[in-house]
MIMILUM-237006 format. One record per residue: residue in one letter; x, y, z of N, C-alpha, C, O in turn. Coordinates in nm, 4 decimals. Each point is the difference from the previous one (the first is absolute). Example, Ala and Ser with C-alpha at 12.3 -4.5 7.8 and 13.67 -1.06 7.14 Angstrom:
<sites>
<site "A"; <1.3190; -0.5690; 0.7800>; <-0.0890; 0.1190; 0.0000>; <0.0900; 0.1200; 0.0000>; <0.1036; -0.0019; 0.0665>>
<site "S"; <-0.1386; 0.1069; -0.1385>; <0.0820; 0.1190; 0.0060>; <-0.0770; 0.1090; 0.0730>; <0.0509; 0.1108; 0.0169>>
</sites>
This chain:
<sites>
<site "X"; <-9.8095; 0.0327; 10.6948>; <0.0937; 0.0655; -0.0889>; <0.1405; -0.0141; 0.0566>; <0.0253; -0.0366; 0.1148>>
<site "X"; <0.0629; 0.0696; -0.2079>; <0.1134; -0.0494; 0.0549>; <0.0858; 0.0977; 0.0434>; <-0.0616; 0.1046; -0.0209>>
<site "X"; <0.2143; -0.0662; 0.0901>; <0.0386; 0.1107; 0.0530>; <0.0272; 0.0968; -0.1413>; <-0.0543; 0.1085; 0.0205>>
<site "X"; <0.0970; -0.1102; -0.1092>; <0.0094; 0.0399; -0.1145>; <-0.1096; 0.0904; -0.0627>; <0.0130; 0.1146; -0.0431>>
<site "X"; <-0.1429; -0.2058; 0.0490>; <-0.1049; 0.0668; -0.0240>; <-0.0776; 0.1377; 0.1024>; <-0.0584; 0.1074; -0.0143>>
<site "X"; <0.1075; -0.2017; 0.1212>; <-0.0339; 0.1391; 0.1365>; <0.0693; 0.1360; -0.0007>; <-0.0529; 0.1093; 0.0199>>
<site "X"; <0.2159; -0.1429; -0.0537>; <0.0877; 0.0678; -0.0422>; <-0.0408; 0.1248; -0.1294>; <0.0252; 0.1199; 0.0121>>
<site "X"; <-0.0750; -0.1668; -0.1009>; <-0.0298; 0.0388; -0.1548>; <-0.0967; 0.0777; 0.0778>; <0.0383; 0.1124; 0.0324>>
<site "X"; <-0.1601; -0.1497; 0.0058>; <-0.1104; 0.0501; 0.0294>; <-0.0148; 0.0937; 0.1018>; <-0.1052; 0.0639; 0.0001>>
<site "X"; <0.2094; -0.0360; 0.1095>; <-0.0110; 0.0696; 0.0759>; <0.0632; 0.1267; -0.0511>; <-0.0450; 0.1135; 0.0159>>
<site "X"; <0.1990; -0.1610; -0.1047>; <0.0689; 0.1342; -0.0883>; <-0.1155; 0.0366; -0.0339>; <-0.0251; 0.0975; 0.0708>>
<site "X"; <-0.0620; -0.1185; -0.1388>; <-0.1033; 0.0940; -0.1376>; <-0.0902; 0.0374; 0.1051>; <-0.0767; 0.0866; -0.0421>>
<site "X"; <0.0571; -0.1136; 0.1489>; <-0.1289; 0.0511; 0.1070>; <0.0796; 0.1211; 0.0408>; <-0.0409; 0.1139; -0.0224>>
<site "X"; <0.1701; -0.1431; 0.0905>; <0.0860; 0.1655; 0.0543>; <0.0309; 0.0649; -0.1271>; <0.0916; 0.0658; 0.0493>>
<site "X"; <-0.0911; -0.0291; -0.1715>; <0.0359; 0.0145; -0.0809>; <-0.1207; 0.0835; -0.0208>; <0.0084; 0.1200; 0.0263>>
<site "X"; <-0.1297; -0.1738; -0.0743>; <-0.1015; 0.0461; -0.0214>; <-0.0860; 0.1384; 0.1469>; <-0.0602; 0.1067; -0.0123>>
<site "X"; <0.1033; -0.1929; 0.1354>; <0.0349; 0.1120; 0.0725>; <-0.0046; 0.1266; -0.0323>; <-0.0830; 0.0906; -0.0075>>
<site "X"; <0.2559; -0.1190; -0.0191>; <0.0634; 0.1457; 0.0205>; <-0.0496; 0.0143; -0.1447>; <-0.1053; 0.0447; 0.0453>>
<site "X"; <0.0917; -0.0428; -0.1329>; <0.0039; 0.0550; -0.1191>; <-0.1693; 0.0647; -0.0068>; <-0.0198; 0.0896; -0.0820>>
<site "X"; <-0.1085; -0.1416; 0.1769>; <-0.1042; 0.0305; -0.0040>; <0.0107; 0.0954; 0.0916>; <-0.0560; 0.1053; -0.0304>>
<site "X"; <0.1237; -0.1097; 0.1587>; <0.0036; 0.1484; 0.0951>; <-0.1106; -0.0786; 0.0959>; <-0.0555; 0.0785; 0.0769>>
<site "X"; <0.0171; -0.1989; -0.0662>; <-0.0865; -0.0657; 0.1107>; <0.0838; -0.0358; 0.1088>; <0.1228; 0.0032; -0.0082>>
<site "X"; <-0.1757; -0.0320; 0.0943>; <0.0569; -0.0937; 0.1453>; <-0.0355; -0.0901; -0.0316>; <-0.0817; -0.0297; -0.0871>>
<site "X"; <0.1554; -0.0436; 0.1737>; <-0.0638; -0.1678; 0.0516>; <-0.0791; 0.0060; 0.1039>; <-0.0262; -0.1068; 0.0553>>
<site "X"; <-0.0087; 0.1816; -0.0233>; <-0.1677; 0.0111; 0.0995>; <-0.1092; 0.0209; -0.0752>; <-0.0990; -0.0724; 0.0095>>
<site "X"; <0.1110; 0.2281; -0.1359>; <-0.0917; -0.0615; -0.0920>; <-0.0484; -0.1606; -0.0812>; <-0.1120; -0.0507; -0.0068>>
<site "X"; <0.2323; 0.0053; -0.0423>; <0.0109; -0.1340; -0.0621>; <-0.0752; -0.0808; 0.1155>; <-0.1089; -0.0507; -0.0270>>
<site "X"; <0.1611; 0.0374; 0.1501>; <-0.0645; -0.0636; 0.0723>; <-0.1386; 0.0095; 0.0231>; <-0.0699; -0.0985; -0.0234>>
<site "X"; <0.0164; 0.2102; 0.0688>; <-0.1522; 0.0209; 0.0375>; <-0.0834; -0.0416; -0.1237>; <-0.1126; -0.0491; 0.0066>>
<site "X"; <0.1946; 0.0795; -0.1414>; <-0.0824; -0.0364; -0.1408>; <0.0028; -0.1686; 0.0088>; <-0.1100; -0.0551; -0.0044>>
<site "X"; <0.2108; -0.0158; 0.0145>; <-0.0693; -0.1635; 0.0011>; <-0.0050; -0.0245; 0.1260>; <0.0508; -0.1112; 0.0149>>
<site "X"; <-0.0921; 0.1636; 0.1098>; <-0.0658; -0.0425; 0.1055>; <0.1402; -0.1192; 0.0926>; <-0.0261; -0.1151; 0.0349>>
<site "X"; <0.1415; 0.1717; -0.0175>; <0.0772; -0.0341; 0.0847>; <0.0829; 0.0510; 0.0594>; <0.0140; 0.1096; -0.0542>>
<site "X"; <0.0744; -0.1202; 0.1590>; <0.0430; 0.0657; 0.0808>; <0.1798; 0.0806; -0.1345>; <0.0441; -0.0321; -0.1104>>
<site "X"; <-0.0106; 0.1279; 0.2055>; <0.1470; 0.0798; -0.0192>; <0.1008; -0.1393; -0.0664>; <0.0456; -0.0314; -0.1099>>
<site "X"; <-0.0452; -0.0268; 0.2556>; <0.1241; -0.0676; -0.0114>; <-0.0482; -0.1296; -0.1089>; <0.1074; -0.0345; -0.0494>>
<site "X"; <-0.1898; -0.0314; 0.0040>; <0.0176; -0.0146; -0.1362>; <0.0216; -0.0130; -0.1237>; <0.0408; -0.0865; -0.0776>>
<site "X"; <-0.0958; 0.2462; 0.0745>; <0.0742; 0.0867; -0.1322>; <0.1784; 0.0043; 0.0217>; <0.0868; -0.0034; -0.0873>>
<site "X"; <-0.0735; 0.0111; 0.2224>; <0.1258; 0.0297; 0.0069>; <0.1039; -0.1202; -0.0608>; <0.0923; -0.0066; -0.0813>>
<site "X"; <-0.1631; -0.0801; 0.1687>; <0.0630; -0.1437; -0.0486>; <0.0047; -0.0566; -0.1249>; <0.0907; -0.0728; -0.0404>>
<site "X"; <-0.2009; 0.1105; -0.0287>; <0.0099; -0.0203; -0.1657>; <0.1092; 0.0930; -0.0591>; <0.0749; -0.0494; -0.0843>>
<site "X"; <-0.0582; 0.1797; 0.1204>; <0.0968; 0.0441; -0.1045>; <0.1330; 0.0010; 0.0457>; <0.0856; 0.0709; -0.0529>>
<site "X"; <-0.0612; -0.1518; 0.1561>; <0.1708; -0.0406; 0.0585>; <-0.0420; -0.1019; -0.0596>; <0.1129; -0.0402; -0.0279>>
<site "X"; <-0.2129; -0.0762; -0.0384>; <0.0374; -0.1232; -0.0403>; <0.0097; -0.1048; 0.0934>; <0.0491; -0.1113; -0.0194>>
<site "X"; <-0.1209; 0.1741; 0.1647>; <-0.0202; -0.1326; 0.0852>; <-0.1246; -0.0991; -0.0338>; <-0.0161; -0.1216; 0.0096>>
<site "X"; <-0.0627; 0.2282; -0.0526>; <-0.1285; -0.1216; -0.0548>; <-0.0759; 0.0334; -0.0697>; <-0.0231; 0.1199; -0.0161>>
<site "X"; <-0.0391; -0.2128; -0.0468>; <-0.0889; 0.0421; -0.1288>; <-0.1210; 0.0363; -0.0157>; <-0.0645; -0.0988; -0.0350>>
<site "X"; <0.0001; 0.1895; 0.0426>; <-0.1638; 0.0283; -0.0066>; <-0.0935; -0.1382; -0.0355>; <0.0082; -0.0719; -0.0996>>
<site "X"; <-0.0563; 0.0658; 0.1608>; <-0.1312; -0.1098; -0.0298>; <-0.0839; 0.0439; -0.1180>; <-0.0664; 0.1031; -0.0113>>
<site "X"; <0.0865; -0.2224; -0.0914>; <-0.1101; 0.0410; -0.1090>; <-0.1054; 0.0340; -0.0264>; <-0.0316; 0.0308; -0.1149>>
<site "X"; <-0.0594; -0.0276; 0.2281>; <-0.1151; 0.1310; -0.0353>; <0.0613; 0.1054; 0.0313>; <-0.0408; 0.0921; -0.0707>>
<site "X"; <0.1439; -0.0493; 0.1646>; <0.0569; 0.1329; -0.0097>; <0.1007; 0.0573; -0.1043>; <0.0452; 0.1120; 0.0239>>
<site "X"; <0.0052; -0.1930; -0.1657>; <0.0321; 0.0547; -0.0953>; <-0.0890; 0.1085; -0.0441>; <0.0227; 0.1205; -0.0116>>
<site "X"; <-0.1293; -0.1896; -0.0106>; <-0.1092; 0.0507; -0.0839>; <0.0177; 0.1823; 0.0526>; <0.0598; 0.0931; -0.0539>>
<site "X"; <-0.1413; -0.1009; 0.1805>; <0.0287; 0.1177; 0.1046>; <0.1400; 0.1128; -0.0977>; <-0.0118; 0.0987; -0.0726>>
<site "X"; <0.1154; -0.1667; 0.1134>; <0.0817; 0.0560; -0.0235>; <0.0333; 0.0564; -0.1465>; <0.0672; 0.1009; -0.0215>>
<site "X"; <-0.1179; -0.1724; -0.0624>; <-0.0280; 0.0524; -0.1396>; <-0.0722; 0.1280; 0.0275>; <0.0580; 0.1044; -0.0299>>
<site "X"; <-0.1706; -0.0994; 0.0800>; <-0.1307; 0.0566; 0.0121>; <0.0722; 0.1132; -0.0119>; <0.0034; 0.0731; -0.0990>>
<site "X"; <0.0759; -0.0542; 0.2392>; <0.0239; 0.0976; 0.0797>; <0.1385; 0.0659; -0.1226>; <-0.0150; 0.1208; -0.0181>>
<site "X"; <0.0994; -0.1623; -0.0366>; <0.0683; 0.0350; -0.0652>; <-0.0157; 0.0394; -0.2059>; <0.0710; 0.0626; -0.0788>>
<site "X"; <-0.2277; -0.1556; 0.0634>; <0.0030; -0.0044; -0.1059>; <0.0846; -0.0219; -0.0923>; <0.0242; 0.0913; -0.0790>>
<site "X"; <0.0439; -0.2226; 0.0658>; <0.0860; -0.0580; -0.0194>; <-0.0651; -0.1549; -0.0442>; <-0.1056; -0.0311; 0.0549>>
<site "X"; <0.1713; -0.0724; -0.1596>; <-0.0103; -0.0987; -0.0248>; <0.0415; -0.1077; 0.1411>; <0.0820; 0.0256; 0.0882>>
<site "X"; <-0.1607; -0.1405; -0.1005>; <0.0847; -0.1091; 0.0878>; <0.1782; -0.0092; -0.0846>; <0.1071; 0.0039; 0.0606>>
<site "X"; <-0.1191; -0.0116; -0.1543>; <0.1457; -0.0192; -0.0832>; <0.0486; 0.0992; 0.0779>; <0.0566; -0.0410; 0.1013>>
<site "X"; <-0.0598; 0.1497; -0.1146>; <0.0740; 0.1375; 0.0284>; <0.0675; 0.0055; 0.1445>; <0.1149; 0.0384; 0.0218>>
<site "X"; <-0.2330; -0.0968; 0.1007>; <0.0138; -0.0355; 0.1019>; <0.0774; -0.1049; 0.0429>; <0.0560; 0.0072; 0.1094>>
<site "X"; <-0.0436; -0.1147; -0.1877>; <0.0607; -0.1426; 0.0182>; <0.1493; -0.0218; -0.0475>; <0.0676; -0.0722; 0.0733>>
<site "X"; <0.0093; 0.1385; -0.2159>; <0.1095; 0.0048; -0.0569>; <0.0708; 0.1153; -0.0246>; <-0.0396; 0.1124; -0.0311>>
<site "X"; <0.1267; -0.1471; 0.0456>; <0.1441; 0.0710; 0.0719>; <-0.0566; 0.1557; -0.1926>; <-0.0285; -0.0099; -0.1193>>
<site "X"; <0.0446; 0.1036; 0.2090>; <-0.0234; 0.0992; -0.1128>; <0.0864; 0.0289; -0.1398>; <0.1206; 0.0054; 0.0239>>
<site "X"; <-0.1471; 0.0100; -0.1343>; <0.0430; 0.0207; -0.1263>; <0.1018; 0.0959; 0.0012>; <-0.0450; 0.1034; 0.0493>>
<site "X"; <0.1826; -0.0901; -0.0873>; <0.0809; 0.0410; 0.0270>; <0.0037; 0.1117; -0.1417>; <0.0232; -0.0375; -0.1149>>
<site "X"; <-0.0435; 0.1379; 0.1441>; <-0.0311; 0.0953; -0.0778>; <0.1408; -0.0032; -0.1611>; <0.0038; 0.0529; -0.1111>>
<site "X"; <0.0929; -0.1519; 0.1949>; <0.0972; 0.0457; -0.1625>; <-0.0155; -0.1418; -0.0722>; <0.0828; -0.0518; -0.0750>>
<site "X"; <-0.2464; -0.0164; 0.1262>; <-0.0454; -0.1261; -0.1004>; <-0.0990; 0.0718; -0.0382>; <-0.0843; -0.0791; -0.0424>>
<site "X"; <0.0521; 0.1696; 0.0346>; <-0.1091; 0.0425; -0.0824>; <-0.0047; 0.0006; -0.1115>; <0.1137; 0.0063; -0.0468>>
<site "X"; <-0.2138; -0.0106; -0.0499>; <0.0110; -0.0221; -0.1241>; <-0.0504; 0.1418; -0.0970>; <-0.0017; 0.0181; -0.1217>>
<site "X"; <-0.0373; 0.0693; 0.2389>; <-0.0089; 0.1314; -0.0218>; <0.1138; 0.1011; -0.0416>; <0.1002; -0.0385; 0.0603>>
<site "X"; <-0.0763; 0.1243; -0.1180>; <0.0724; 0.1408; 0.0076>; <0.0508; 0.0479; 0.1126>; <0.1134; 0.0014; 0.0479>>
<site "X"; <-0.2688; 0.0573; 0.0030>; <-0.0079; 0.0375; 0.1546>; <-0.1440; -0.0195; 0.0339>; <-0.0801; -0.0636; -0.0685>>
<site "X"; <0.0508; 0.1353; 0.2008>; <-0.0974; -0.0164; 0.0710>; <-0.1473; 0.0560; -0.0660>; <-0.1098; -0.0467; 0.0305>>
<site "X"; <0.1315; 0.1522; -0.1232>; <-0.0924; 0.0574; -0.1274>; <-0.0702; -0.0887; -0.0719>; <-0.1212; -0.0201; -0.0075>>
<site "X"; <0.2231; -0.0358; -0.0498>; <-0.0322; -0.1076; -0.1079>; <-0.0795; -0.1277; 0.0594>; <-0.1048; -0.0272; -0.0586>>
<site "X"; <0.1347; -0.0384; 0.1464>; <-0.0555; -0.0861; 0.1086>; <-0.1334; 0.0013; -0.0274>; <-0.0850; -0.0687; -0.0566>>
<site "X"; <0.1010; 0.2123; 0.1409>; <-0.2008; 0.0708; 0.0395>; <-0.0536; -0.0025; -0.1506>; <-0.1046; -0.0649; -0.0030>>
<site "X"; <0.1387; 0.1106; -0.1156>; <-0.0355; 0.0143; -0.1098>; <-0.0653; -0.1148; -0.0364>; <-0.1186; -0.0118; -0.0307>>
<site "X"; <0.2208; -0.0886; 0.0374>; <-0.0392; -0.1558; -0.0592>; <-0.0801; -0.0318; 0.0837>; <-0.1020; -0.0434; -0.0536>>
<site "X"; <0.0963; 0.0435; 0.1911>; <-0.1328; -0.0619; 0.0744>; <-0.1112; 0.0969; -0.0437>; <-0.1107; -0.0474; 0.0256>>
<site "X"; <0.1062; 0.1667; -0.0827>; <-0.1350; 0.0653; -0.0093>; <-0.0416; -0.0579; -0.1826>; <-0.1169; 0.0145; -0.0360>>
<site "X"; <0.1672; -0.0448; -0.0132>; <-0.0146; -0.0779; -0.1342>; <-0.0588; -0.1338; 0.0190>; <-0.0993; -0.0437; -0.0582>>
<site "X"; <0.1957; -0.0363; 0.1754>; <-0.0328; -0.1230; 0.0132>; <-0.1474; -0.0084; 0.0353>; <-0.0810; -0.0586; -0.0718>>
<site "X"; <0.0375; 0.1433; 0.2291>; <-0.1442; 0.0710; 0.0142>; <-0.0870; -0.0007; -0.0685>; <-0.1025; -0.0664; 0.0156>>
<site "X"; <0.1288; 0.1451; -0.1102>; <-0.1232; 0.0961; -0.0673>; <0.0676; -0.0491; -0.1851>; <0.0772; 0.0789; -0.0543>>
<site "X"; <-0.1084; -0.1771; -0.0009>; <0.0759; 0.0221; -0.1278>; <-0.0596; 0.0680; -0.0603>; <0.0693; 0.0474; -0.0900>>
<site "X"; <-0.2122; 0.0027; 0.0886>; <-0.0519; 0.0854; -0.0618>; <0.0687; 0.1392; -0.0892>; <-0.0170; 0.0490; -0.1116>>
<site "X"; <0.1129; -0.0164; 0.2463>; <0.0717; 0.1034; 0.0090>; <0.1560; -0.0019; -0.0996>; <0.0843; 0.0890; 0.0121>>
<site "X"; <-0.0678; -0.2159; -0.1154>; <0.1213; -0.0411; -0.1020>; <0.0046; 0.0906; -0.0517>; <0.1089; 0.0527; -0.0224>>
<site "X"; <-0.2740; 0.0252; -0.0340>; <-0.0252; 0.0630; -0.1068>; <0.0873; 0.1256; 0.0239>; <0.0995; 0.0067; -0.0721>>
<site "X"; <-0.1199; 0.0994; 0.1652>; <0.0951; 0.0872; -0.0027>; <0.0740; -0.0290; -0.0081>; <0.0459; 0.0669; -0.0926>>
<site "X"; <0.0862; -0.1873; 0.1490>; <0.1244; 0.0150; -0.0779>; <0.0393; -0.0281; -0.0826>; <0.1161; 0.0304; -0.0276>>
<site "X"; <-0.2337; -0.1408; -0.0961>; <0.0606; -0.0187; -0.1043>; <-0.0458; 0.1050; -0.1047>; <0.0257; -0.0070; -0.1202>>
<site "X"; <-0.1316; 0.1534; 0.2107>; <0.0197; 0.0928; -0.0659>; <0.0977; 0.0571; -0.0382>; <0.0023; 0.0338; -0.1183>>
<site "X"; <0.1331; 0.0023; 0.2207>; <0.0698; 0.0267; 0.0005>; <0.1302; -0.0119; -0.1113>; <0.0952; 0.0664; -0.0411>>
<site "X"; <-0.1591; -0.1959; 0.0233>; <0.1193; -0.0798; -0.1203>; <-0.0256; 0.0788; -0.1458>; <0.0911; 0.0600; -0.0571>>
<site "X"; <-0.2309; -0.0687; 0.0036>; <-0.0657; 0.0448; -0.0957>; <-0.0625; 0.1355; -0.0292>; <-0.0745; 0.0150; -0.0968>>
<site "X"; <0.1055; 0.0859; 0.1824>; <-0.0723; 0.1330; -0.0351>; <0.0921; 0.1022; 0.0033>; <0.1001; -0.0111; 0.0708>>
<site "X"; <-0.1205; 0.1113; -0.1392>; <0.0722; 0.0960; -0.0286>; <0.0535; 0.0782; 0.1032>; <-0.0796; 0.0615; 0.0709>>
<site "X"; <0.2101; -0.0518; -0.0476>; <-0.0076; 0.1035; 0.1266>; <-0.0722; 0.1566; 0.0848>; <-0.0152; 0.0325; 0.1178>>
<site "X"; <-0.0126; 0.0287; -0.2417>; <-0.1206; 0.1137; 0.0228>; <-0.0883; -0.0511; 0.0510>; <-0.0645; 0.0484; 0.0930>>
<site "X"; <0.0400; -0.1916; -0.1627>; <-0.1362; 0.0032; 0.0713>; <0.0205; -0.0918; 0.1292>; <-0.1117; -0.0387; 0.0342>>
<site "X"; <0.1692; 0.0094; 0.0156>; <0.0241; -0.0716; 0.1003>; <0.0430; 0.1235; 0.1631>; <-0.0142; -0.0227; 0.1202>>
<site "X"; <0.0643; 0.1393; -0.1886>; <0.0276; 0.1332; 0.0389>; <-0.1175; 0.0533; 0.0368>; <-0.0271; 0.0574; 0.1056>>
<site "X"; <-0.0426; -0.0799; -0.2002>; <-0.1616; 0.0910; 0.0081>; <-0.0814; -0.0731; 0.1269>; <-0.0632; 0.0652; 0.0831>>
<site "X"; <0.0759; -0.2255; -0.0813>; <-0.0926; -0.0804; 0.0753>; <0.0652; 0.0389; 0.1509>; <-0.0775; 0.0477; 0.0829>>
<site "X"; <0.2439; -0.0709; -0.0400>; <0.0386; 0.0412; 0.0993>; <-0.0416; 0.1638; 0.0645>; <-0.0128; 0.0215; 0.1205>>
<site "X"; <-0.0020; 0.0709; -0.2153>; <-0.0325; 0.1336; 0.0439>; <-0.1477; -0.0183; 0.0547>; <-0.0549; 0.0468; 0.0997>>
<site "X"; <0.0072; -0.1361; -0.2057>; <-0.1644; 0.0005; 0.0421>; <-0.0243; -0.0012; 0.1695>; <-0.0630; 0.0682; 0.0809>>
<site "X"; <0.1457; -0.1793; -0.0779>; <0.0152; -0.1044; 0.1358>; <0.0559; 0.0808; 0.1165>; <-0.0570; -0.0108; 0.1086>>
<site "X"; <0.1390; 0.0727; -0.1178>; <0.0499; 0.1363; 0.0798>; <-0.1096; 0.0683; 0.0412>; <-0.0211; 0.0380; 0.1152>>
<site "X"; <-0.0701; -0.0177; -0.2391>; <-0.0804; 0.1120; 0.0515>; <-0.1303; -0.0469; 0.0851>; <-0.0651; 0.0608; 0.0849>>
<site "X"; <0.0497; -0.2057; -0.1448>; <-0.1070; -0.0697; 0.1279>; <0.0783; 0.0271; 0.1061>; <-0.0468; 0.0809; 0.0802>>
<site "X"; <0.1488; -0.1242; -0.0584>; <0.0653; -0.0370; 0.1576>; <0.0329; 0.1497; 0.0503>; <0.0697; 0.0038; 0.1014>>
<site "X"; <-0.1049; 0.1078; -0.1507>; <0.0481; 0.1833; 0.0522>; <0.0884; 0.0273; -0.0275>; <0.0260; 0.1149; 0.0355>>
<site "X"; <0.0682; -0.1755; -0.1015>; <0.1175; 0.0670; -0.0293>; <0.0408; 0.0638; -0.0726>; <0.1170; 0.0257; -0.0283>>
<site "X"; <-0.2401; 0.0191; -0.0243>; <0.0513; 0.1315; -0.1256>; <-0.0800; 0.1065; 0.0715>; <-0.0019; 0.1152; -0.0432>>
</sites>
């Protein structure tokens, strides 16, 4: 890989880091190599060996993409916000699930009132 890519890949490894609340001793002991390593991947001195992507997915639950390219810059999103995002991936998921919102389009508001109260009262909140 090239310095660029080591570069890319080590940002999203410290990144993922701090944003998971792990060490790089965890990361390490999970794909079976030493501190300095990990260390060296996320300064961008060198690049994880490709069976240790995998690892590193594992451990982060994360795509190879996700791991490999420089991260999506939140004001290219094609989202609203971060709501809407999650929304569309749980549609994209489950399309099963269209039906409630193209309930939404077509039913009367009482009764759409009535189904939300229902739903309250499964979840305790009444």
């Amino acid at each position: 890989m090239d310095e660029i890519n080591a570069g890319t890949i080590g940002g999203n490894i410290a990144r993922m880091l701090s944003e998971t609340g792990h060490t790089q001793k965890e990361l390490a002991d999970y794909c079976g190599v030493s501190i300095a390593s990990v260390s060296a991947w996320t300064l961008g001195q060198k690049s994880p060996r490709p069976e240790k992507l995998s690892k590193i997915c594992e451990f982060f639950g994360c795509t190879l993409q996700e791991l490999m390219l420089p991260p999506q810059d939140k004001a290219q999103s094609h989202y609203l916000n971060e709501y809407a995002e999650e929304l569309a991936q749980l549609l994209y998921e489950h399309p099963d699930y269209k039906v409630l919102f193209d309930a939404v389009r077509t039913v009367k508001k009482e009764d759409l009132e009535f189904v939300k109260d229902f739903i309250d009262r499964l979840r305790g909140r009444n």
